[in-house]
N, C-alpha and C positions, 0 to 999 in steps of 0.2 A: 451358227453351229459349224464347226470344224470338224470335218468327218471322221478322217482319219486319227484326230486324236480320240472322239466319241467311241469311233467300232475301236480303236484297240484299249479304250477302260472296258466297253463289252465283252471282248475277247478277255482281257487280265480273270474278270469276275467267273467270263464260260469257263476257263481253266480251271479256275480256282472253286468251282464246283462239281467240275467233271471229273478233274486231279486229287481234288480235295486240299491242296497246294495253293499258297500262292505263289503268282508267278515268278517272284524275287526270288524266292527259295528254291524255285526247280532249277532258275537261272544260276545260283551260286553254290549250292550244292551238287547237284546233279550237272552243272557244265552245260544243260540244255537251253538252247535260243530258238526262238522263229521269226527270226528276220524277213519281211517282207520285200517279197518280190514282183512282184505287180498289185496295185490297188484301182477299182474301178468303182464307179458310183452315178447310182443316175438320180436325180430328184422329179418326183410327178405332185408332191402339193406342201406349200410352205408349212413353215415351223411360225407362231406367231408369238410374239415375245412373251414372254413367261410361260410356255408352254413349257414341261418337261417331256422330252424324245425316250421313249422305253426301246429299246434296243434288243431285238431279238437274235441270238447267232444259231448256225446250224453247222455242223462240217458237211460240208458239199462232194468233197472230192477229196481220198487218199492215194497219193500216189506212194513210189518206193524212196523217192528224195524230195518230197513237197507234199501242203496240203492245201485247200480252198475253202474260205469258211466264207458261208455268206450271210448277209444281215438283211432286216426288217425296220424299219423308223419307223415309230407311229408319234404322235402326240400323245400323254399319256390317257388311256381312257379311250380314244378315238380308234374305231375298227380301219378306219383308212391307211395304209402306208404313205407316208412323206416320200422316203427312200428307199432308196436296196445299194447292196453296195457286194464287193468281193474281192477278199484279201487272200494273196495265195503267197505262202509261206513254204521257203524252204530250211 
């Protein structure tokens, strides 16, 4: 699993629910990006092949020129987190 490309289809999806947008669209109409500026990730229990990873995000933290969304890995079905990670966007 490749994290950072996982949390940011999570992220695309949390936008595009929270927006009602998606993210192409806010990108090239509206001029708006969030480019990542620190990404961090811990893993505490494997992913086993054919597992699907449900991806939970939250926003963590808004500041006045950045924000911190952080995420959840589980296996799909499994109350256990695989990972957590945290993507802070300015």
């Amino acid at each position: 699993m490749e994290v950072k490309t996982r949390f940011h289809l999570a992220f695309e999806d949390f936008l595009a629910s929270y927006l009602g947008l998606p993210l192409s669209q806010v990108m090239d109409q509206d001029r708006l990006g969030f480019p990542a500026v620190h990404v961090e990730s811990d893993f505490s229990r494997p992913l086993r092949f054919g597992d699907t990873a449900e991806i939970e995000v939250a926003i963590e933290r808004v500041g006045e020129g950045s924000a911190t969304f952080g995420y959840l890995v589980r296996a799909e079905g499994q109350p256990e987190t695989c990972a957590t990670g945290r993507v802070t966007v300015a």
